[in-house]
N, C-alpha and C positions, 0 to 999 in steps of 0.2 A: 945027383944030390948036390955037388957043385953051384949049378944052375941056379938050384933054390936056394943053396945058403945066400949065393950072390945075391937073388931077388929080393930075400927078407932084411941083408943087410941096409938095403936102397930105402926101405919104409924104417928104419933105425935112428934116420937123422932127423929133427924138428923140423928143418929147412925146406928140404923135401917132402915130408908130410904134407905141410901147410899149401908147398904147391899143388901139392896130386890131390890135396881137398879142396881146394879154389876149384882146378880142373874138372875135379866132377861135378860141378855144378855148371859151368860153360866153356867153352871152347874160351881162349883170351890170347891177345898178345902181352908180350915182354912189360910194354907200360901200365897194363890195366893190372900183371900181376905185381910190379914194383909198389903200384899205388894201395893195392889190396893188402899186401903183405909189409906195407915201410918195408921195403929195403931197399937198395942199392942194385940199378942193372945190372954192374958184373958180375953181381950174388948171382942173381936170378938168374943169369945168362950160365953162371959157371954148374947151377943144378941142373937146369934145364937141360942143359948139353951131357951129363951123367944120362940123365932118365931116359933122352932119346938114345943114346949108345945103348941102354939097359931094354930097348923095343916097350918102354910102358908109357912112352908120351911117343906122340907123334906131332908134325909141323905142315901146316898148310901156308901157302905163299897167297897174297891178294896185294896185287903192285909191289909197294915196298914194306909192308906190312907182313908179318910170322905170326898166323895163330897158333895157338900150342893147344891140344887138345888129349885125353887118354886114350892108350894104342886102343885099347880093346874094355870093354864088359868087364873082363875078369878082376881089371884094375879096381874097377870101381866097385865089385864083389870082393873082393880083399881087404880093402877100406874098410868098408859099411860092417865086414864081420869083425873085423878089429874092432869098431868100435864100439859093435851091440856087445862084447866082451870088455875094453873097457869100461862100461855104463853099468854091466850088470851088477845086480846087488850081491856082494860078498856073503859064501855060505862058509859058516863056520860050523 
């Protein structure tokens, strides 16, 4: 149960969000998420580096180039049900 609190706290932050929702849509490096997201590489560099320690983003090397890409499926099924939940229309 640990495990999971940790993993739900990591989709808690805006920051994070926005990268693992870029992510699911392509593999990218550092600069294509700065440009995607305005913000600032250390930002980006300083989530990034959470999520890889957290095993839900992974990093591919090509020369001097870091693609950043989601570890696995389930990432991106976590996402997608989060959001079919936020969308859905409120029962009262």
């Amino acid at each position: 149960m640990y495990e999971l609190a940790n993993l739900l706290k990591l989709f808690g932050d805006n920051t994070r969000v926005r990268i693992l929702w870029a992510l699911s849509e392509s593999e990218m490096c550092v600069c294509d998420l700065c440009a995607l997201l305005q913000m600032k590489q250390p930002a980006v560099l300083h989530q990034l580096k959470n999520l890889k320690q957290s095993r839900i983003v992974k990093a591919r090397r090509n020369g001097k180039v870091i693609y950043y890409s989601l570890a696995d499926e389930h990432i991106r099924q976590l996402l997608t049900l989060a959001m079919d939940h936020v969308v859905e229309p409120r029962k009262i």
